[in-house]
C-alpha positions as a Markdown table, in Angstrom:
| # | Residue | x | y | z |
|---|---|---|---|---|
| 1 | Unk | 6.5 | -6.9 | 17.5 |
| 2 | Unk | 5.7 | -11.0 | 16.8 |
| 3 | Unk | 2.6 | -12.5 | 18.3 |
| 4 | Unk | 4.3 | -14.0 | 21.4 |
| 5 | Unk | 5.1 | -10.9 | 22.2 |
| 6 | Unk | 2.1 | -9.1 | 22.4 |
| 7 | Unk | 0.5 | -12.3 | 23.7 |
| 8 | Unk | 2.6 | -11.2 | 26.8 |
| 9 | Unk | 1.6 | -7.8 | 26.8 |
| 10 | Unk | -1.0 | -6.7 | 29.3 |
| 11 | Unk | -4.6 | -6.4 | 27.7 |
| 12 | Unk | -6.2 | -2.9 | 27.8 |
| 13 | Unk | -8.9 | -2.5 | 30.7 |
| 14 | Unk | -11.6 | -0.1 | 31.2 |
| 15 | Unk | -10.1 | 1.3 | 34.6 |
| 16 | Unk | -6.3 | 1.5 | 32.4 |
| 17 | Unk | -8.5 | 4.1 | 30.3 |
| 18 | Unk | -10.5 | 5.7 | 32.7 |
| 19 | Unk | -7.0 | 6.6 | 34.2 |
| 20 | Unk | -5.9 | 7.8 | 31.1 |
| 21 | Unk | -8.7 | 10.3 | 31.0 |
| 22 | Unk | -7.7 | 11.8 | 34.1 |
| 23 | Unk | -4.2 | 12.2 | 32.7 |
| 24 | Unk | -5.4 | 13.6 | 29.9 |
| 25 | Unk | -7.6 | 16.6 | 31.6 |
| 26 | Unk | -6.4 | 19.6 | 30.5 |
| 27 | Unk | -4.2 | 18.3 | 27.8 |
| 28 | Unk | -6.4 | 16.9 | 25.2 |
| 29 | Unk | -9.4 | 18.7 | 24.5 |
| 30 | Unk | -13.2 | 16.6 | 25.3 |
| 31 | Unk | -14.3 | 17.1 | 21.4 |
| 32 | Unk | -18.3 | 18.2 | 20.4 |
| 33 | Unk | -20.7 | 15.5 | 19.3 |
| 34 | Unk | -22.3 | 17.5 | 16.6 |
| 35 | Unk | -25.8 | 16.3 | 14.9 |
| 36 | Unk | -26.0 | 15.7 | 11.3 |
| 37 | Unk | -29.7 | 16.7 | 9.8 |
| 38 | Unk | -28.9 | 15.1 | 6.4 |
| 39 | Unk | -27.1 | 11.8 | 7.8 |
| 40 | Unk | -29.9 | 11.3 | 10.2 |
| 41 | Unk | -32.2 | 11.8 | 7.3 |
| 42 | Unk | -30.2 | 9.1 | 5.4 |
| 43 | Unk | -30.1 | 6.7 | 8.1 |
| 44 | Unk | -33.5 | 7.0 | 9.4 |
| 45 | Unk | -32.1 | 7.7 | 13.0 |
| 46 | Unk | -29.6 | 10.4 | 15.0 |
| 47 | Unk | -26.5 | 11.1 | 13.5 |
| 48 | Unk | -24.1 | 12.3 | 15.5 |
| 49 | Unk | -20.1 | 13.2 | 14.5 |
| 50 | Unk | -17.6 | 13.1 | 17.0 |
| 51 | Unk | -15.1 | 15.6 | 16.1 |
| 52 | Unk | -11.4 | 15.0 | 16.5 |
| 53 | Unk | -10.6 | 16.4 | 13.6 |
| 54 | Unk | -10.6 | 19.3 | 16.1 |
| 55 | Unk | -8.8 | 18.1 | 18.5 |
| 56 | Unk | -5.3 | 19.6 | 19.6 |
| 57 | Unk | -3.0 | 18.9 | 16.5 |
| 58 | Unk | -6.0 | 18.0 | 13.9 |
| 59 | Unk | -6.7 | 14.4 | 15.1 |
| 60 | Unk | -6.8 | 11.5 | 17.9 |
| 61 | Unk | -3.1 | 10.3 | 17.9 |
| 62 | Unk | -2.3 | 13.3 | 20.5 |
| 63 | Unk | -4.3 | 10.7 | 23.3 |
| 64 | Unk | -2.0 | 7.5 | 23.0 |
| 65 | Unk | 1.1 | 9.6 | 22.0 |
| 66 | Unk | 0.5 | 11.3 | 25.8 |
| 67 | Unk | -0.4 | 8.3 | 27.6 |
| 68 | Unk | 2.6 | 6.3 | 26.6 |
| 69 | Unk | 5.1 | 9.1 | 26.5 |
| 70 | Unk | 3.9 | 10.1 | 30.3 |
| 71 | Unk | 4.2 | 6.3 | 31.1 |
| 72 | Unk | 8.2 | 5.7 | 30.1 |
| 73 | Unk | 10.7 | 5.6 | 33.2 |
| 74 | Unk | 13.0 | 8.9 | 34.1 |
| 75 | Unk | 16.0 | 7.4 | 32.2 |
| 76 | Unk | 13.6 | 6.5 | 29.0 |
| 77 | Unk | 12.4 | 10.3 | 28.5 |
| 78 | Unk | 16.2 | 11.6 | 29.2 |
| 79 | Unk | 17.3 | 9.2 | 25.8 |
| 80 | Unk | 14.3 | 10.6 | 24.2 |
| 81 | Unk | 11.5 | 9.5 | 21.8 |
| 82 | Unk | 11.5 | 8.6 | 17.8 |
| 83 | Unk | 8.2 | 7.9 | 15.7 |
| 84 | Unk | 7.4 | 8.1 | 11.9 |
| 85 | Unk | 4.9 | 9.1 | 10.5 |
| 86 | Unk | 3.4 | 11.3 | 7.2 |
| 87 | Unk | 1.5 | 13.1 | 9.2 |
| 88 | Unk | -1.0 | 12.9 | 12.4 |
| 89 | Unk | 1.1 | 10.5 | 14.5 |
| 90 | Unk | 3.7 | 12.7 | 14.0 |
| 91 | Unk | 1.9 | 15.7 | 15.3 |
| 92 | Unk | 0.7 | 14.0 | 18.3 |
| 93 | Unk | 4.1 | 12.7 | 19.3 |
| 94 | Unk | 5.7 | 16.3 | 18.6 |
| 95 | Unk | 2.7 | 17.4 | 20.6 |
| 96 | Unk | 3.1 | 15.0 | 23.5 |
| 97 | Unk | 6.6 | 15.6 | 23.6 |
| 98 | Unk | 6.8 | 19.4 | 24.1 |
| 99 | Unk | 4.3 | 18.9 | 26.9 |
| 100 | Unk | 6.3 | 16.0 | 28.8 |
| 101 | Unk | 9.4 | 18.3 | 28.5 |
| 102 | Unk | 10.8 | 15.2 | 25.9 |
| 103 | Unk | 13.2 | 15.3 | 23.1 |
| 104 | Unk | 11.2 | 14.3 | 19.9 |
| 105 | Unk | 12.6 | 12.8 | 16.8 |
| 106 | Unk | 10.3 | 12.2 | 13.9 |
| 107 | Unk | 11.1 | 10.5 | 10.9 |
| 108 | Unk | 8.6 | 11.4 | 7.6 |
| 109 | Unk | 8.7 | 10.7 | 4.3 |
| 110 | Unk | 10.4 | 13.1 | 1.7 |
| 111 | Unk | 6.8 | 13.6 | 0.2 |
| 112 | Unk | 4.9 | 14.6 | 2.8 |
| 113 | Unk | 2.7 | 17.3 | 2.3 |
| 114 | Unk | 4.5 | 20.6 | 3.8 |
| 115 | Unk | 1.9 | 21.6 | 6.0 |
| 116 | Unk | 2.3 | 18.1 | 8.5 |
| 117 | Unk | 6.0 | 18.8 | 8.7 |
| 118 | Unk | 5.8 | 22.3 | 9.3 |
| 119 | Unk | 3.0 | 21.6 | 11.8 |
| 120 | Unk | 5.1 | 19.0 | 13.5 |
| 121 | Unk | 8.2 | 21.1 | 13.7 |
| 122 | Unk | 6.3 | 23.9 | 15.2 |
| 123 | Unk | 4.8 | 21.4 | 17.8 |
| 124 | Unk | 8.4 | 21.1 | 18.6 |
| 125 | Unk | 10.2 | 18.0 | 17.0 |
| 126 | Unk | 13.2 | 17.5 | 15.4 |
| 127 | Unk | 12.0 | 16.5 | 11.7 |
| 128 | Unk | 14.2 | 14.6 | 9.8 |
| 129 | Unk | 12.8 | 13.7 | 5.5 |
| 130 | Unk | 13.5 | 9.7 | 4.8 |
| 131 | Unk | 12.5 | 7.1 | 2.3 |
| 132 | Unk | 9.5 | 7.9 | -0.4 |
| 133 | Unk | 7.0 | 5.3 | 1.5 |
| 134 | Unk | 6.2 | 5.1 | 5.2 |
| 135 | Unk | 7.4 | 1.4 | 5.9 |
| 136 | Unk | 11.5 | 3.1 | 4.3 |
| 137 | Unk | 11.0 | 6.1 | 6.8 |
| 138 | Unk | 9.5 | 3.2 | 9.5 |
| 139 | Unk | 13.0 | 1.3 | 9.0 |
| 140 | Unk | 14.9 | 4.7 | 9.7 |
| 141 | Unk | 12.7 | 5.5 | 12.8 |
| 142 | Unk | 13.5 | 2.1 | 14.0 |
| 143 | Unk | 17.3 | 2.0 | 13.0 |
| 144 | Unk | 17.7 | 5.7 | 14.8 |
| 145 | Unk | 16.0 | 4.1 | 18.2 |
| 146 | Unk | 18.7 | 1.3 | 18.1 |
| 147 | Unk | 21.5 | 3.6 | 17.6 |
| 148 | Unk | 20.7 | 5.7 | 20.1 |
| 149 | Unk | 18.5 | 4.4 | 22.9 |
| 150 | Unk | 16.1 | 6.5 | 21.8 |
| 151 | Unk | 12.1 | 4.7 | 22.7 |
| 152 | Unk | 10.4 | 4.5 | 19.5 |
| 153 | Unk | 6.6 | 5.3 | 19.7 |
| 154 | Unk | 4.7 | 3.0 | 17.6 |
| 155 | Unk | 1.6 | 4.6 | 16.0 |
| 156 | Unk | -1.3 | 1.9 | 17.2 |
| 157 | Unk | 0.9 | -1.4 | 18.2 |
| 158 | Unk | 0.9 | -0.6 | 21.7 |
| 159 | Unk | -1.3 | -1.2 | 25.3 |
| 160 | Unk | -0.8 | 2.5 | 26.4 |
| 161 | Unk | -1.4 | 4.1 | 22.8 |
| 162 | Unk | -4.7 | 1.8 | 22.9 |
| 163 | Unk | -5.5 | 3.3 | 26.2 |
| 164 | Unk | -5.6 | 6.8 | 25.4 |
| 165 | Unk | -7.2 | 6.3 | 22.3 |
| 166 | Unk | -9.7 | 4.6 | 24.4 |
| 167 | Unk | -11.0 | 7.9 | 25.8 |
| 168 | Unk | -13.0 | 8.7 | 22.8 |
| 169 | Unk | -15.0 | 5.7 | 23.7 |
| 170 | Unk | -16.0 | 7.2 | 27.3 |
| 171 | Unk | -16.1 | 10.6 | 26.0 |
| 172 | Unk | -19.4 | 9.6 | 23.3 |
| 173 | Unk | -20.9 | 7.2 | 25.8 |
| 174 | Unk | -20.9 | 10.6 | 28.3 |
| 175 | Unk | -22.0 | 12.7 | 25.2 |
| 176 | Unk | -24.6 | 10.1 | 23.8 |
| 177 | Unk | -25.9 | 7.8 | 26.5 |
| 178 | Unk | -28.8 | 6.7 | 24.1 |
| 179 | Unk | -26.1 | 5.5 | 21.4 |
| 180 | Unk | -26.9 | 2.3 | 19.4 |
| 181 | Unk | -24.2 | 2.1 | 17.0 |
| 182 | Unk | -20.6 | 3.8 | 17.1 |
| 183 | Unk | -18.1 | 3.9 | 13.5 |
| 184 | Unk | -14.9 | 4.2 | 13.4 |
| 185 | Unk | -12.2 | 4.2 | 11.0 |
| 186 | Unk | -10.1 | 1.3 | 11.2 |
| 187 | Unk | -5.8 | 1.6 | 9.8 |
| 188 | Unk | -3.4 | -0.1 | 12.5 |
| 189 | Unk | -7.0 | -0.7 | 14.8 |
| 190 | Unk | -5.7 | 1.4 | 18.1 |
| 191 | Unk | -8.2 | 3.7 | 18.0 |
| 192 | Unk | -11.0 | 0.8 | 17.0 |
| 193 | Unk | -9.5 | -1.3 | 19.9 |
| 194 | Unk | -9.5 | 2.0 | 22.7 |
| 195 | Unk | -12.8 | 2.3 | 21.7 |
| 196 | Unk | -14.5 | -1.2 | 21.8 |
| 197 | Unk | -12.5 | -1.4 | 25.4 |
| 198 | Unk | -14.0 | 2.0 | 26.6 |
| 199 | Unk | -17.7 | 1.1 | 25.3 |
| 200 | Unk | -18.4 | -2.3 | 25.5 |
| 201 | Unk | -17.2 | -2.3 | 28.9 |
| 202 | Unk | -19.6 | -0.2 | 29.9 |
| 203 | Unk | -22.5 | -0.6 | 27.4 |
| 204 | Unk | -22.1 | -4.0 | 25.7 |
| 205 | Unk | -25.1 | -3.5 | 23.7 |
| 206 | Unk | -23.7 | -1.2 | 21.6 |
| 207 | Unk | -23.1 | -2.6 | 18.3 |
| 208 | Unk | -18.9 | -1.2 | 17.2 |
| 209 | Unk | -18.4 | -1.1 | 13.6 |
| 210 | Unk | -15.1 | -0.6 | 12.0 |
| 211 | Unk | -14.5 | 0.9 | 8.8 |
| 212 | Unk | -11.2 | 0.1 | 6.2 |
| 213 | Unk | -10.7 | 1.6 | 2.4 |
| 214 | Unk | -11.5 | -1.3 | -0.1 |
| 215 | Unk | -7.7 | -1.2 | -1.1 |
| 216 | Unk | -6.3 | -1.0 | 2.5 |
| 217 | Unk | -8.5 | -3.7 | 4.2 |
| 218 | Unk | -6.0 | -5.8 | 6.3 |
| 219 | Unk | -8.5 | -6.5 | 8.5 |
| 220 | Unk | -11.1 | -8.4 | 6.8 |
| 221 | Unk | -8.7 | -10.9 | 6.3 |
| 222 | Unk | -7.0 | -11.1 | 9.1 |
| 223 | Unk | -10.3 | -11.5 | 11.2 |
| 224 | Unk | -10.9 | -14.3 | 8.6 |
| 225 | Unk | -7.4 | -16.1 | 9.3 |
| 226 | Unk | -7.7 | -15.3 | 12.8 |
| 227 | Unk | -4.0 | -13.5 | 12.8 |
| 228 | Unk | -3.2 | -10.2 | 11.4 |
| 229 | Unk | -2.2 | -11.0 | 7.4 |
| 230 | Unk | -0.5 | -8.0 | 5.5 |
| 231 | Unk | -2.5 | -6.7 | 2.4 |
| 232 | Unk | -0.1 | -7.1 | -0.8 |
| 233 | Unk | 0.5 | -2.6 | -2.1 |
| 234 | Unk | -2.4 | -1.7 | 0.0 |
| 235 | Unk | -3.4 | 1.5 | -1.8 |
| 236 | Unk | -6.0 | 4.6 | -0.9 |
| 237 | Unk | -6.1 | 8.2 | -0.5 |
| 238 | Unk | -7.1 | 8.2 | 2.9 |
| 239 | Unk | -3.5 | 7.8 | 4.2 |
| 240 | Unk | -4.6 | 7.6 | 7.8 |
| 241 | Unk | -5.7 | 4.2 | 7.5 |
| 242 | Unk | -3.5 | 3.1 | 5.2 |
| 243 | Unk | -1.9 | 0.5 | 7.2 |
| 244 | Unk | -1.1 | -2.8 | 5.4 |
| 245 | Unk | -1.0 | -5.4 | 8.2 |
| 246 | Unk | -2.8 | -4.7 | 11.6 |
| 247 | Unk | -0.9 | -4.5 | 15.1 |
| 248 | Unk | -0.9 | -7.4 | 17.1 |
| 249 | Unk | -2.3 | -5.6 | 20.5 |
| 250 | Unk | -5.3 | -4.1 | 18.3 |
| 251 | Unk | -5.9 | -6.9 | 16.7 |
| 252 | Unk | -6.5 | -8.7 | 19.8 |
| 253 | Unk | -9.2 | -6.3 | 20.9 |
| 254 | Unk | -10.8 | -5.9 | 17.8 |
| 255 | Unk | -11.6 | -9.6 | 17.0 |
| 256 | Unk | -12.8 | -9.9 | 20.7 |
| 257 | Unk | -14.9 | -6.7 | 20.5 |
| 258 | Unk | -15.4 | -5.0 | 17.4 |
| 259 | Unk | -18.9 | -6.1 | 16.4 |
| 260 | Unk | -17.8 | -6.1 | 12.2 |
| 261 | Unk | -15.3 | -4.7 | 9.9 |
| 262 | Unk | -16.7 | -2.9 | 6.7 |
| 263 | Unk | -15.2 | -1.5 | 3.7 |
| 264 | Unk | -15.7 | 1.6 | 1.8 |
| 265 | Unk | -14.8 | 2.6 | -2.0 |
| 266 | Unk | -13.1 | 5.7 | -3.2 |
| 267 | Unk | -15.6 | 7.5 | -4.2 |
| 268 | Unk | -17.1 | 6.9 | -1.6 |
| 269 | Unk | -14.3 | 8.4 | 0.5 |
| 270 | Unk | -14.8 | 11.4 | -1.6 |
| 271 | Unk | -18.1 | 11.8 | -1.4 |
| 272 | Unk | -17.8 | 11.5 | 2.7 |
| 273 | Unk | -15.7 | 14.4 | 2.5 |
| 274 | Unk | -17.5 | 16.7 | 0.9 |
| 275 | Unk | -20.4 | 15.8 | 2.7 |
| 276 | Unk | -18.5 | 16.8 | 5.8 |
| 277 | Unk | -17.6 | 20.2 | 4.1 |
| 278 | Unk | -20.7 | 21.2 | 2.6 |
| 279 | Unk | -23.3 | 19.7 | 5.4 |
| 280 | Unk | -21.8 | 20.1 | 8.7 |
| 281 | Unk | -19.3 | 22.8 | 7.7 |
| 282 | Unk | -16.0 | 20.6 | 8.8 |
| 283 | Unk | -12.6 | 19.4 | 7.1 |
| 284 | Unk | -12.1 | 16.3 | 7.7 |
| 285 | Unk | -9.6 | 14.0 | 6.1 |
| 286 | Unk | -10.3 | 10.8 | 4.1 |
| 287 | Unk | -9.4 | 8.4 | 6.7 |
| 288 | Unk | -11.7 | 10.7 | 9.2 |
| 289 | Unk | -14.7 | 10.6 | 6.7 |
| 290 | Unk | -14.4 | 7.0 | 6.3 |
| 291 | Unk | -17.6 | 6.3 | 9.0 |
| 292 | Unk | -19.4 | 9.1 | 7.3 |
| 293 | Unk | -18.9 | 7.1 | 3.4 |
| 294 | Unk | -20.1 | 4.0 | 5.3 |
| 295 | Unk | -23.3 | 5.5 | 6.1 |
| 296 | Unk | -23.5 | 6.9 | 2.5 |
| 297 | Unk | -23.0 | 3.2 | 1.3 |
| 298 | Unk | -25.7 | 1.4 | 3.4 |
| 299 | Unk | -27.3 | 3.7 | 5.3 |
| 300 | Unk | -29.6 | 1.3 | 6.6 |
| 301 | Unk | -27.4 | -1.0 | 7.8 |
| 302 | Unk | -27.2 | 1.2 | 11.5 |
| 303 | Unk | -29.2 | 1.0 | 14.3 |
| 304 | Unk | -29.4 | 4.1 | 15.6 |
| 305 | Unk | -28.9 | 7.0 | 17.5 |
| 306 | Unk | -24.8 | 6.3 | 15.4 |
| 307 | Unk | -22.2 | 8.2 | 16.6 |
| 308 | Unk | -19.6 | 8.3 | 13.4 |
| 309 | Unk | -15.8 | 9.4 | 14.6 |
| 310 | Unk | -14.5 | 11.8 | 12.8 |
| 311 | Unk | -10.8 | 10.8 | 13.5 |
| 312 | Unk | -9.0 | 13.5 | 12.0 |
| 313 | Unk | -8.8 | 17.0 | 10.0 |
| 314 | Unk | -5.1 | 16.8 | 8.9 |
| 315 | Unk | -5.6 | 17.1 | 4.9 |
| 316 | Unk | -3.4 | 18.8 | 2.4 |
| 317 | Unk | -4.6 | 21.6 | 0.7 |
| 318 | Unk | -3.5 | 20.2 | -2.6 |
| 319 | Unk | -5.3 | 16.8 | -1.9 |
| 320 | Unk | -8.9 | 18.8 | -0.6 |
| 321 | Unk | -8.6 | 20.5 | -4.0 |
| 322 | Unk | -8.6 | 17.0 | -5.6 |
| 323 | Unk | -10.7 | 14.6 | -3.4 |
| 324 | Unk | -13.3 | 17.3 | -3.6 |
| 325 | Unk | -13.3 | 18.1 | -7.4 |
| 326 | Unk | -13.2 | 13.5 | -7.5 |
| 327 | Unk | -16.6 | 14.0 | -4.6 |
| 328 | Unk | -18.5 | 15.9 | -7.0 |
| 329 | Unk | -17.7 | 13.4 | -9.9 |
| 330 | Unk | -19.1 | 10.9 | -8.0 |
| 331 | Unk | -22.1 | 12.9 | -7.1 |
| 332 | Unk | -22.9 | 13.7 | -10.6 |
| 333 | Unk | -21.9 | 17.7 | -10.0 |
| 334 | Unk | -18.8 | 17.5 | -12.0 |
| 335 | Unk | -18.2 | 15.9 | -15.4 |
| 336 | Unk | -15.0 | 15.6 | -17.7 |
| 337 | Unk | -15.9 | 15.1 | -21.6 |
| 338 | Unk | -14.1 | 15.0 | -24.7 |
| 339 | Unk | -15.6 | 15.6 | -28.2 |
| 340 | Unk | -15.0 | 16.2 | -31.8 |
| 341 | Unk | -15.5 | 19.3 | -33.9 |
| 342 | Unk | -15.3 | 20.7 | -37.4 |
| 343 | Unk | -12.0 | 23.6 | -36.4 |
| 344 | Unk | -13.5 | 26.6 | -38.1 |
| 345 | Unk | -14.0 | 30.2 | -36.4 |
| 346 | Unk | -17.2 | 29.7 | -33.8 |
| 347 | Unk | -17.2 | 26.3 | -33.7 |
| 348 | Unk | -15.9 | 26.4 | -30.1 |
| 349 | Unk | -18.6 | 29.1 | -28.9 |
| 350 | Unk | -21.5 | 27.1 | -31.2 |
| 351 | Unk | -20.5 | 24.2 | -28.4 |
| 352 | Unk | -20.5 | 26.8 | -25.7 |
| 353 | Unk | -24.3 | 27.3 | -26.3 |
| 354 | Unk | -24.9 | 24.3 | -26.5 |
| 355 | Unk | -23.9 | 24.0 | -23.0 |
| 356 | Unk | -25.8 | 27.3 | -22.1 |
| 357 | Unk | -28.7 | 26.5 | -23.6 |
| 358 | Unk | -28.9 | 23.4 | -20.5 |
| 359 | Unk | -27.4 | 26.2 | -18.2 |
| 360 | Unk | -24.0 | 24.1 | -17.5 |
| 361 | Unk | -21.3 | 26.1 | -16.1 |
| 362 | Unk | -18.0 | 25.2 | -18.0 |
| 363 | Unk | -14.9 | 25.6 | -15.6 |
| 364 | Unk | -12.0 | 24.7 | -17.8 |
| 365 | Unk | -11.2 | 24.2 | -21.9 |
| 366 | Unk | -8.4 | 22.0 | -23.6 |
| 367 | Unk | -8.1 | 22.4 | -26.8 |
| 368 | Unk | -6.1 | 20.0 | -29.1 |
| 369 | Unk | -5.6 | 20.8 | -33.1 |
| 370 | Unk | -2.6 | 18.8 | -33.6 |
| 371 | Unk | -2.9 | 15.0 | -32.8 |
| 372 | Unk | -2.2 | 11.7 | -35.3 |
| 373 | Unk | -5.7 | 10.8 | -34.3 |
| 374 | Unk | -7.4 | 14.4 | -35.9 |
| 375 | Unk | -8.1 | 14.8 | -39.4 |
| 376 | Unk | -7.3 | 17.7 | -41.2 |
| 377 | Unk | -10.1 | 19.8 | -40.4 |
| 378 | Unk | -11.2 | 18.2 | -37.0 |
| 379 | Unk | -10.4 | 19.7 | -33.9 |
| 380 | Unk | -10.7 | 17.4 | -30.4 |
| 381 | Unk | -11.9 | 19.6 | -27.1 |
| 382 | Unk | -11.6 | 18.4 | -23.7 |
| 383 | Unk | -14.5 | 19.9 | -20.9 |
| 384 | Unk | -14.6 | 19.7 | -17.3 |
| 385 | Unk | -17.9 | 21.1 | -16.3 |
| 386 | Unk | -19.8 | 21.6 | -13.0 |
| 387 | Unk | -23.3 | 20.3 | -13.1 |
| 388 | Unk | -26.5 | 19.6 | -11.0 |
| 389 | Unk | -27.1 | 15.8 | -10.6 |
| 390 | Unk | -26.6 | 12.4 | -12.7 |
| 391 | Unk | -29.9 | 13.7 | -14.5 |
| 392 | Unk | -28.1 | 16.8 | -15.3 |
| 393 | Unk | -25.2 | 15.3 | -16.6 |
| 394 | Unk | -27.4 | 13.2 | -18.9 |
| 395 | Unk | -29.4 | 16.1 | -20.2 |
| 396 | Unk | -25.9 | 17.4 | -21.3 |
| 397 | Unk | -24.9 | 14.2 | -23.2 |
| 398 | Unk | -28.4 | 14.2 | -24.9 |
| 399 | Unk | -27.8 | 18.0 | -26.0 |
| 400 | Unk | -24.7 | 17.4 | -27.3 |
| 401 | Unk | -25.6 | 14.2 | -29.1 |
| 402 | Unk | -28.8 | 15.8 | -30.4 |
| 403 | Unk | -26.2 | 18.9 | -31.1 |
| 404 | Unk | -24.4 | 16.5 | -33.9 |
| 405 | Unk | -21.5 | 15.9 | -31.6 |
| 406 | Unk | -19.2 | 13.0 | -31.3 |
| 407 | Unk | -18.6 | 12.1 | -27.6 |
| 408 | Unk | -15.1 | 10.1 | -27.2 |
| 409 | Unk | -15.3 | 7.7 | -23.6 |
């Protein structure tokens, strides 16, 4: 879509998403606004998490997909609908589909994780693997629609997606009247821009803040050039929000109501999620935590009662295993270290003591006797251990230092 384009486009009102909510009755489900004790803690003020991480088909996406599938002409649902996505768009759209009585074709990636495409076949589309990166299985998508009439349903980039995203915005003002401050996490900026609509419409003295990864932050920028500018290999594990240029519709909305943009690091993604797990007892993806890990950053920053959205839930088991194990590093609970040894029979449990002695529990050995870098009798052992706290893990590193150890960074 180019900018004259979506200049023409009708802009997004609070009545187009109050209708949307009515539509939606029924089909998407009014998530909880949950309290957070520890964030509230943090913050100095209510917490509160707005969960659409349980929402029908783990996230958000299922509102616009609905709305602008339930808005195409008779002869546009007979040809059919085509998205891609890795993941919760196409859910949603699979979703949205079924429930229209819609032919759904979705184009993902040949990498993504098997649980989203068995999840969106079940949902009912037909799932066809494409391209390594989104923007090759994008181009497919796009190239299918033309070939056969099919409408393609883009992910954020459109008024009607942006309306039924919107209805998370009247959903926490009916929830939390008393709300200050509402986070969200920002990729393409549909859900940012359905939001702002819904709530500053209604209660312009809420303060919106949107939230990018450091490596995906399109929007910074953009706001900066006042156009949307693409972010050169935008990178970051939360792959919801790993958009590297923001729609043209959303874009509008968010410079005109989106109070700021912030941006959050990687570990501090990670340590969002975990929080989520551990503390409120939800799985939530990266991209989901990301209003939680701006708290974590500068917790004072919000005026509160917050309301963070928890956008979505959709995370692979293989990646929890990791972003979890990578949360704890960054919390000082886990630590990798290598060291040097004199390879003679004990010397490995003589280091285990060591450990003991500061009660670290020792989840995994690697040990290397064969290496260009070793001398004859030296031995090199790699740790991971699972510890209590930066103080902790310097304890350890005194022990071992004290212990006659060498410690390689």
């Amino acid at each position: 879509m180019n900018y004259s384009t979506a200049r023409s486009l009708p802009m997004v009102t609070l009545d187009d998403v109050k209708g949307a909510q009515k539509m939606l009755a029924g089909i998407a489900r009014v998530t909880a606004l949950e309290g957070s004790r520890h964030l509230s803690r943090l913050v100095g003020a209510p917490v509160h998490l707005k969960c659409e991480n349980l929402q029908r088909t783990g996230s958000f996406k299922l509102r616009g997909a609905y709305v602008r599938i339930a808005g195409l002409l008779p002869e546009e649902r007979a040809a059919g609908v085509v998205a891609a996505s890795a993941g919760n768009h196409a859910q949603g759209v699979a979703l949205a589909s079924s429930l229209l009585g819609v032919h759904s074709t979705v184009f993902m990636p040949k990498g993504a994780p098997l649980p989203k495409i068995s999840a969106t076949r079940e949902y009912g589309a037909d799932v066809r693997l494409h391209g390594q990166v989104v923007d090759e299985t994008l181009a497919a998508a796009q190239e299918y629609a033309a070939a056969t009439g099919a409408v393609f349903i883009h992910p954020f980039d459109h008024p009607d997606v942006i309306t039924g995203q919107g209805t998370v915005g009247l959903e926490i003002l009916e929830q939390c009247p008393e709300v200050r401050t509402v986070v969200v996490g920002v990729g393409g900026g549909g859900l940012a821009a359905g939001i702002a609509t819904a709530v500053k419409a209604l209660r312009p003295d809420v303060r919106v803040v949107g939230v990018q990864a450091e490596g995906a932050a399109a929007y910074p920028l953009s706001l900066a050039a006042g156009r949307p500018v693409a972010v050169h290999r935008p990178s970051t594990m939360a792959d919801g929000i790993l958009v590297g240029r923001p729609g043209e519709v959303p874009f509008r909305i968010v410079r005109d109501l989106v109070d700021e943009v912030r941006t959050v690091s990687e570990d501090a993604l990670s340590a969002a999620v975990l929080l989520c797990l551990e503390r409120a007892k939800l799985v939530v993806e990266p991209a989901g935590a990301s209003p939680v890990a701006a708290l974590l950053s500068d917790p004072g920053a919000f005026e509160g009662p917050v309301v963070a959205v928890l956008s979505g839930g959709n995370v692979d088991p293989v990646l929890l295993q990791r972003l979890l194990r990578h949360g704890m590093a960054a919390q000082g609970r886990y630590l990798a270290v290598r060291l040097r040894l004199t390879d003679r029979p004990g010397a490995l449990a003589t280091l285990l003591g060591t450990l003991s002695a500061v009660d670290v529990n020792v989840l995994d050995v690697s040990h290397v006797r064969t290496d260009s870098r070793l001398g004859l009798t030296e031995a090199e052992v790699e740790l991971h251990l699972e510890t209590k706290g930066p103080e902790h893990c310097a304890e350890i590193g005194e022990a071992l230092r004290e212990s006659g150890y060498t410690v390689i960074d």
